[in-house]
Each structure stands twice: as C-alpha cells, then as structure tokens.
C-alpha positions as CSV (number, residue, x, y, z in Angstrom):
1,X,-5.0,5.2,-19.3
2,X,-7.3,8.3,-20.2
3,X,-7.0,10.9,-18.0
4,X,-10.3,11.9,-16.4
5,X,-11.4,14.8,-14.9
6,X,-14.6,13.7,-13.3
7,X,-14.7,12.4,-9.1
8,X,-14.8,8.5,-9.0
9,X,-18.5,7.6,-9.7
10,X,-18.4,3.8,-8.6
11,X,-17.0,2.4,-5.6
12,X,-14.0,-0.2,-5.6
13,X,-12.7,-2.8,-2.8
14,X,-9.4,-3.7,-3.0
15,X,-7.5,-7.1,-1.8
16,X,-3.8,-6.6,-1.7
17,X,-1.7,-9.9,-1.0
18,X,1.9,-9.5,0.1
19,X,4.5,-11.1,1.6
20,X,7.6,-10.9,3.6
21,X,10.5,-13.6,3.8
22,X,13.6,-12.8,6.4
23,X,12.9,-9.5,7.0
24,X,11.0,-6.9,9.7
25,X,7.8,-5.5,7.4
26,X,6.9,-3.4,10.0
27,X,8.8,-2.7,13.2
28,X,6.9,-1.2,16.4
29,X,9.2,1.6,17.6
30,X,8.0,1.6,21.0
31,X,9.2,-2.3,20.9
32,X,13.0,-1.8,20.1
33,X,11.6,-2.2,16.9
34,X,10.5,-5.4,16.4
35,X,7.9,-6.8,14.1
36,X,4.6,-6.2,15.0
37,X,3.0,-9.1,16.1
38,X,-0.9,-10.2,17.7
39,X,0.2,-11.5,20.9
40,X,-2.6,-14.5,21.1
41,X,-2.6,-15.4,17.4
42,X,1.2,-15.1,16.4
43,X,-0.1,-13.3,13.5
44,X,2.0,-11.0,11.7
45,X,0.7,-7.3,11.5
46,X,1.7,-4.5,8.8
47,X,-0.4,-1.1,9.2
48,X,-1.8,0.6,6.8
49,X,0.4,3.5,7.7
50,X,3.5,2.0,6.6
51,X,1.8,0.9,3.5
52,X,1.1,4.3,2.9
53,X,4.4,5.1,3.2
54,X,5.6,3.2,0.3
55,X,2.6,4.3,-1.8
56,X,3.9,7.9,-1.3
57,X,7.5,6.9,-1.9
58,X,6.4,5.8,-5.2
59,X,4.2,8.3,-6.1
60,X,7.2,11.1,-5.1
61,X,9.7,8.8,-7.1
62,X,7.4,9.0,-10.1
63,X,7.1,12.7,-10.2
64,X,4.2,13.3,-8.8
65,X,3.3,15.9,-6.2
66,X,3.1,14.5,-2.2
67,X,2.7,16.4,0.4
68,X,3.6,13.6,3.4
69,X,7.1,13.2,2.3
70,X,10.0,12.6,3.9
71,X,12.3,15.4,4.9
72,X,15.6,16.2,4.4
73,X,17.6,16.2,8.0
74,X,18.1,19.9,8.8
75,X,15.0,20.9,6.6
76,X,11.4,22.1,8.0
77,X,8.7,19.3,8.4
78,X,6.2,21.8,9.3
79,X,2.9,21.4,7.4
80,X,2.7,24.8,6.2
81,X,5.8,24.6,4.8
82,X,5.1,21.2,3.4
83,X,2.1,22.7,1.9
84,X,4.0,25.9,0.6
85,X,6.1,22.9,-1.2
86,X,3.1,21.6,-2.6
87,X,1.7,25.0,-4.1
88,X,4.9,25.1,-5.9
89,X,7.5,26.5,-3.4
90,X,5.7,29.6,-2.8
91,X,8.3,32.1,-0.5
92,X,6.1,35.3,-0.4
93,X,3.1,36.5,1.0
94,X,2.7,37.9,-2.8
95,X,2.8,34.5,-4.2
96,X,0.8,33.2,-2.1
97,X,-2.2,36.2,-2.9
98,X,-1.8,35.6,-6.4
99,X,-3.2,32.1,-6.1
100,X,-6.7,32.3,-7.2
101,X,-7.9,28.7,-5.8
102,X,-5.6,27.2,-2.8
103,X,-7.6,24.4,-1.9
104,X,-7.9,23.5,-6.1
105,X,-3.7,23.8,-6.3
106,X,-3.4,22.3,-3.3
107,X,-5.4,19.0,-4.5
108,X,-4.3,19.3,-8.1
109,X,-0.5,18.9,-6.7
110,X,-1.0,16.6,-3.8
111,X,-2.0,13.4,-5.1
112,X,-1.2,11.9,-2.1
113,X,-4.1,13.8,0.0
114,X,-6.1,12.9,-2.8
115,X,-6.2,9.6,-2.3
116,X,-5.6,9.3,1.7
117,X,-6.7,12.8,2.8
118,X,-4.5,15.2,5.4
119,X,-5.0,17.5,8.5
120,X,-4.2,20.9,7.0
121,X,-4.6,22.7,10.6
122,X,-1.2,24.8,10.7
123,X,-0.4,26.3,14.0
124,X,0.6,30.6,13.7
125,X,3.5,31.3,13.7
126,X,4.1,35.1,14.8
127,X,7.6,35.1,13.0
128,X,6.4,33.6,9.6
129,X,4.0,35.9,7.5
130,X,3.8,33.7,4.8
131,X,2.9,30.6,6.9
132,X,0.4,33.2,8.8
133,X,-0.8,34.1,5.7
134,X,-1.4,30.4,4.5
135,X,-3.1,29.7,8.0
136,X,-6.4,32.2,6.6
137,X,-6.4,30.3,3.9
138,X,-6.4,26.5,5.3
139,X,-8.1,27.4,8.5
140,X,-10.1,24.3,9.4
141,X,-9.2,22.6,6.2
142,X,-9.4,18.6,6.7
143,X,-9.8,16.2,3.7
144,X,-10.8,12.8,4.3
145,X,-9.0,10.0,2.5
146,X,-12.0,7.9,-0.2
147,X,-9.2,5.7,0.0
148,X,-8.8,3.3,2.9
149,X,-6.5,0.5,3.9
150,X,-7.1,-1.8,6.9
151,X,-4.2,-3.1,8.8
152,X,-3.0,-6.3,7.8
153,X,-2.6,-10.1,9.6
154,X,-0.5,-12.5,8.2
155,X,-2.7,-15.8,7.1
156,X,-0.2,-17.4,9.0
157,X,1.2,-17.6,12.7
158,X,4.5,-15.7,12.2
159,X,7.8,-17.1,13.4
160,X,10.7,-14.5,14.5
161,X,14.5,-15.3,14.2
162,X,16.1,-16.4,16.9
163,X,19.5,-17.8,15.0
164,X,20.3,-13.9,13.9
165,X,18.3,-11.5,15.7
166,X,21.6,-10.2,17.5
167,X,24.7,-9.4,15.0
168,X,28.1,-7.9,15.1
169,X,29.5,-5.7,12.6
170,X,32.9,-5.6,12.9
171,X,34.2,-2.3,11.6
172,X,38.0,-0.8,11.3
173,X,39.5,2.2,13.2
174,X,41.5,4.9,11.7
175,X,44.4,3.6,14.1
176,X,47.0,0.7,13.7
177,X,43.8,-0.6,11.0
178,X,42.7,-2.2,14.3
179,X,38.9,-3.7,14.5
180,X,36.3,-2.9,16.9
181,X,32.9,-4.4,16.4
182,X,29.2,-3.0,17.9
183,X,26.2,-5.1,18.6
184,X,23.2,-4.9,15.8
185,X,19.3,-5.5,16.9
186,X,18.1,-7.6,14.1
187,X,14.9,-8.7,14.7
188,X,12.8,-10.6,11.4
189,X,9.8,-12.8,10.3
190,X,10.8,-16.2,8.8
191,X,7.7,-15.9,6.3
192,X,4.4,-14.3,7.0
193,X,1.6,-13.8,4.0
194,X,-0.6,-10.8,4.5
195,X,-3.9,-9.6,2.5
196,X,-4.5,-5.5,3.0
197,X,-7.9,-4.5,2.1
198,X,-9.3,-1.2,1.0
199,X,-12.2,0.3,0.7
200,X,-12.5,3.4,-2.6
201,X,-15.7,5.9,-1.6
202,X,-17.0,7.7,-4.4
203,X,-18.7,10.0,-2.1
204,X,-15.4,10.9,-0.3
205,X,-14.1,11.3,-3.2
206,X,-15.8,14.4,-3.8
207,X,-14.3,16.1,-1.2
208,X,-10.4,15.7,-2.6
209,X,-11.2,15.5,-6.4
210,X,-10.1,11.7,-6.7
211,X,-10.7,10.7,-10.2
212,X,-11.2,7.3,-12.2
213,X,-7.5,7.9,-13.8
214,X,-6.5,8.2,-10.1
215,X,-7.5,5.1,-9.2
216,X,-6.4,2.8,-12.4
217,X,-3.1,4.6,-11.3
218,X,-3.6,2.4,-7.7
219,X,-3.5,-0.5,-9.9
220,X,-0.2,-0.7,-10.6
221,X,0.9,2.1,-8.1
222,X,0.8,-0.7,-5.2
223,X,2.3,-3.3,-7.0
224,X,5.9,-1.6,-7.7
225,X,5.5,0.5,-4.7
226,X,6.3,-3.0,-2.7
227,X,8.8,-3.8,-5.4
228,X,10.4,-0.6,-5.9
229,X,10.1,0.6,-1.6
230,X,10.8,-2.3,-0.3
231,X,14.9,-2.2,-0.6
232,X,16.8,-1.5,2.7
233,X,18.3,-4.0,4.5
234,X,15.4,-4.7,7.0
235,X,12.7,-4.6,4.5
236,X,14.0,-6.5,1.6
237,X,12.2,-9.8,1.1
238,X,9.1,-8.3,0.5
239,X,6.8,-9.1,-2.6
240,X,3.5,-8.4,-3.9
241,X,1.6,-11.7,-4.6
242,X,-1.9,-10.9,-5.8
243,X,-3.8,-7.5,-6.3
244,X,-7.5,-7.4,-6.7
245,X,-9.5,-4.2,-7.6
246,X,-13.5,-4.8,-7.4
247,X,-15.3,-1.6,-8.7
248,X,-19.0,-2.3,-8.3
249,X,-21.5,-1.5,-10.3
250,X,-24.5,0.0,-7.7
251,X,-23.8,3.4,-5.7
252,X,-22.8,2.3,-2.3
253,X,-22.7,-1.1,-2.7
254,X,-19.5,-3.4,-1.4
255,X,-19.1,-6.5,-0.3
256,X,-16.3,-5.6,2.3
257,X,-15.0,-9.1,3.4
258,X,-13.6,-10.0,0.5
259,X,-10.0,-10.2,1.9
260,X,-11.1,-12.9,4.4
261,X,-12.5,-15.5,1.7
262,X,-8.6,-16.1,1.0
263,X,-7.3,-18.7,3.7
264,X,-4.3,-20.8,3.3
265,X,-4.4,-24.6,1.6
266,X,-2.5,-26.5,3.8
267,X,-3.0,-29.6,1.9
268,X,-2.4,-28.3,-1.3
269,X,1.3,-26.4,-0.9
270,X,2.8,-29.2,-2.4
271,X,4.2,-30.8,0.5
272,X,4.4,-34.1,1.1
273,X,2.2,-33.2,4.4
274,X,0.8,-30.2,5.7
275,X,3.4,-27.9,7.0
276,X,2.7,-26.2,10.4
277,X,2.9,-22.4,10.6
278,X,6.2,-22.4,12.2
279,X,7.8,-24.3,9.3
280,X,6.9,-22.0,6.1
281,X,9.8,-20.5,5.0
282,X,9.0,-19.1,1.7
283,X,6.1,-18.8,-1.0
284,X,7.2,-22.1,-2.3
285,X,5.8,-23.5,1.3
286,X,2.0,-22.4,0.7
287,X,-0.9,-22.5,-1.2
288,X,-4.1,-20.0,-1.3
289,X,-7.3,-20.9,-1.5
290,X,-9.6,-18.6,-3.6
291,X,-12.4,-20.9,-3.5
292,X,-14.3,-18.4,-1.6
293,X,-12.9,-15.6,-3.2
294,X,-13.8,-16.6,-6.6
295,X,-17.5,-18.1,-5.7
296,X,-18.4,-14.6,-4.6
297,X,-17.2,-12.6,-7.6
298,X,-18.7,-15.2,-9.9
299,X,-22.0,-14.1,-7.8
300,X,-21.7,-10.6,-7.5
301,X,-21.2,-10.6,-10.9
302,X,-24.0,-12.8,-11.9
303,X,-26.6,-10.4,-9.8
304,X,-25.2,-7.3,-11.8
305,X,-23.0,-5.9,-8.9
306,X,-19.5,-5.9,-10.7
307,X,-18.8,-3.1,-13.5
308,X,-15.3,-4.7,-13.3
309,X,-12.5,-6.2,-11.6
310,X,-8.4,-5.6,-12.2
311,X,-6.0,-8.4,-11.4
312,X,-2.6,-9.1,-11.3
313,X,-1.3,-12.2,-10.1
314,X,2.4,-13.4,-9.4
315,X,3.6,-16.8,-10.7
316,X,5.6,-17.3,-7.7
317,X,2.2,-18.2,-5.6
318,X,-0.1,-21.2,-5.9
319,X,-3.5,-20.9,-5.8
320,X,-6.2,-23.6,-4.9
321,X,-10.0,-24.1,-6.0
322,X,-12.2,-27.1,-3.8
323,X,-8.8,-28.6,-2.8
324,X,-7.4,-28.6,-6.6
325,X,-4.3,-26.5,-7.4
326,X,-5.6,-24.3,-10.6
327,X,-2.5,-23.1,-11.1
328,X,-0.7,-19.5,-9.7
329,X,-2.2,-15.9,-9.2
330,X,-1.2,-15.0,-12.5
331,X,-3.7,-17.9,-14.0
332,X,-7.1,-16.0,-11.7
333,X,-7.7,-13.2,-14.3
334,X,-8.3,-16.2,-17.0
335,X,-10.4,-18.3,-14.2
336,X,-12.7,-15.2,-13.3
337,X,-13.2,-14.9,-17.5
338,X,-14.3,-18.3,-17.4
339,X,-16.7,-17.2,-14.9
340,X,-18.0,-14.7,-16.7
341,X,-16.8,-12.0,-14.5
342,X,-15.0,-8.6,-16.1
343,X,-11.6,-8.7,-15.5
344,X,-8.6,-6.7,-17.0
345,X,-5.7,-8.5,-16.3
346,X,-3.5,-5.5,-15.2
347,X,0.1,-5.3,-17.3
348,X,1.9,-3.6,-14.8
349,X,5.4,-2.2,-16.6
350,X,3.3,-1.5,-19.8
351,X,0.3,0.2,-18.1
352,X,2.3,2.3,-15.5
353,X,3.9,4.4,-17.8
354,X,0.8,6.3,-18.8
355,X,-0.4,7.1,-15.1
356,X,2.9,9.1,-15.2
357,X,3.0,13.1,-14.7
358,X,2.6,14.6,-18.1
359,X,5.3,17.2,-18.7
C-alpha cells in the first residue's frame, strides 16, 4: 500500500458479513448482559459500537495511535489526558506550548478519530494546568467520523442457550483443599449471521484528514480485528465471512442498501431440507444468496459508477446465485471479474503488513 497524503476523494460502502457460533457477540449491560436481541423478529443485534471496539483494539495492537482505548484500572480515562496520550505523553504546560499544530498532531496520532471522529470537549479542571491549558486549545473541537457503521441484524432469527446459560465453577479454598463452587451467568447465541454496513464520506473526510491509505488499511483492518479481538471466553466463536469495499466512481454517489441484497438460501445450505432458523448451528447449516448483490455491482459497474470494489471471502461460507451454489465467498472476487466489475481480491496477511506504522 502507498501511503497517501491526500483526504479520500471517492466515496466507498462497505458490507461486512460476520458470524457468531456459541457465544454472546454483544451483551446489553442493562440486561444482565445478555445478547442483544430484536424482540419481534428474534434477530440477533451487534452495534456498531462494539465493532468499533475491536477495530481500535487492532489498530492499538498494531502500533498505531488511538485515542478511545482502554484504560489501565487505577489510571485516568479523562479525555484530556487521553488526548495528552495521544500528543505523545505531553506532562507540561511547556510541552504543550511548543506544539505548533494541536489539532494536525492530534489527527496525525489518533487514527482512530480519523476514521470514527471524537468529542474533544474537556471539562476545566482548576487543579490541572496542563489539562486547562489543553482546554484553549480543543475548546469546541468535534470531529465527525467519514466513517460509519450501522448496527447489525442477524439474517437469521437467533436462538439463545438454554442447556448452559447457568454454570458452576467449582473452585478450591486455601483450607483442608476443600471446594466451594459460585454460580456463572452464561448467556449465548446458538448461531446468528450478521452483515454491518458502512458508509466512507469523502467530504467528512476532510474534516479528520482520512486518507486513501487509511481506508485500504480498513480492508484488512476489520477482517483480523474479528479474528484477532474476538478471543475471550464469551466472544470466541466469532468469524469474519465476507468483506466488501465499493468505492464509487461519481462524487456523492452510493448505493446504500447494498447489505440487504444478501438474504439467506434456505434451499441451497446443503440440507437435505430447508432448516428452520432455530436449527442452524454453524456456517456449515447456511447458504447466502448474492444474487442481488452481484446483479447490482455488475450494474453499477456497467453505468460507470464503480472505480473499484475489494473482496475477501472465507471458504468456510457457501454462497448462492438464482438458486445454484457458485461456490464459497472466497470464489465472488473471480465471479464479479467475470462480470466485468473491478475487483482486487484482498490478500489479507500479505497486504496488512504494509498498512503498519513505519518506524
């Protein structure tokens, strides 16, 4: 990847397929933590908050600058001191003076508020003078993300445990080796398949200096973010499937529904019959249809509107076209080629090495 120094000129939609298999993707805390779920539909639901949240994860374990981390227990989670981070663990009011652009170190540092955007409006604080001192400086400052993920819904109706969704570890005391045991809260999908979509503005991205070498970075960033993030004992299970960047050709232009013309084949999961929702167990149990999907690229890309589109596609998931199984995800970057559409079939643990931080 060549590193650019220009703002993203073209805009790009982006259709992110995961899944989750016997695990909680994304607990609601103000529901003892239990997978979020639509209440009429049984669909799954994973915001695009917690998706964030891996992103970042794997944008901090890579080296890069982030500046909504997690903090260390007994450590500050203030903004400013966050942002103080950020500038390079600034202490003084000295250091802070001898800055000749904040808002250009700031960015430069923070590729996470260069892709999602941040509040930067620190409350004083009396007692601080450098975090005064960094309040002149930010005062009013807000960046708006050019990059925007929409919650997810699981294709399917989403089935919770009920054979293991209370546990008992049984632990040892330091006394007589006896055992004591406590009660666990371990509430899961069975299986539930979920396409994120995004939206890339060029014209927001303006604003926080997000650059064409930034986004081919997205392009494998979210794939090993859900490998790599995705470890602990509640979250494993999770897996990308198929990741789709569109960048279009025309200022402003996006088709922005292209995450809905993926459905699941029912009749094509090789099954010996259709397998209600409350049966799937695993990627093994379903079958997308990109019929849609692939009919409108072919289009867009026929009419001109499609400078190019990135794919990556696991072998794990079968794919459908007019009731026919073509093959797996990995097979679509050859099938939109066929079509004459632009593709570069993404090589994820070759390519991700140059959107590293140079030293």
């Amino acid at each position: 990847m060549t590193e650019t120094t220009d703002t993203v000129a073209n805009r790009s939609e982006i259709v992110f397929i995961t899944d989750a298999q016997d695990c909680n993707p994304n607990g609601n805390p103000l529901g003892e933590n239990r997978p979020r779920r639509d209440p009429v539909t049984g669909q799954g639901v994973i915001t695009d908050v917690r998706l964030k949240r891996y992103l970042r994860d794997q944008l901090e374990a890579d080296g890069h600058g982030v500046f909504v981390k997690k903090t260390a227990e007994g450590t500050s989670g203030s903004r400013a001191a966050l942002a103080l981070d950020v500038l390079g663990d600034v202490t003084t009011e000295e250091e802070l003076e001898e800055i000749d652009d904040i808002a250009g170190q700031f960015l430069a540092n923070a590729l996470d508020v260069r892709y999602f955007g941040a509040t930067l409006s620190f409350n004083k604080d009396a007692g601080n003078a450098v975090h005064e001192a960094l309040y002149e400086q930010f005062e009013g400052g807000n960046y708006t993300g050019p990059v925007q993920f929409s919650p997810a819904r699981s294709l399917n109706a989403v089935e919770l445990n009920e054979e293991s969704n209370t546990l008992t570890s049984v632990i040892s005391t330091n006394e007589g080796k006896d055992v004591g045991g406590y009660g666990l809260d371990d509430h899961r999908i069975k299986y539930g398949i979920f396409p994120f979509h995004a939206i890339i503005d060029e014209h927001g991205a303006e604003n926080t200096g997000l650059t064409d070498s930034d986004v081919e970075r997205l392009d494998t960033l979210c794939w090993r973010a859900l490998k790599n993030q995705t470890v602990s004992r509640s979250k494993v299970g999770q897996s990308p499937r198929l990741y789709l960047r569109v960048e279009y050709a025309k200022e402003g232009f996006q088709d922005g529904d292209l995450h809905n013309a993926v459905t699941l084949d029912r009749e094509s999961a090789g099954n010996s019959e259709p397998m209600p929702d409350e049966e799937l167990r695993n990627v093994n149990d379903v079958c997308l249809d990109v019929t849609t999907l692939l009919n409108r690229l072919e289009t867009l890309s026929d009419a001109g509107q499609v400078e190019s589109v990135a794919v990556i596609g696991s072998e794990y998931l079968s794919v459908s076209v007019d009731g026919d199984v073509i093959g797996t995800a990995a097979d679509l970057g050859s099938e939109l080629n066929a079509r004459g559409v632009p593709t570069h079939e993404v090589d994820v643990y070759e390519e991700f090495q140059e959107t590293l931080p140079s030293e």
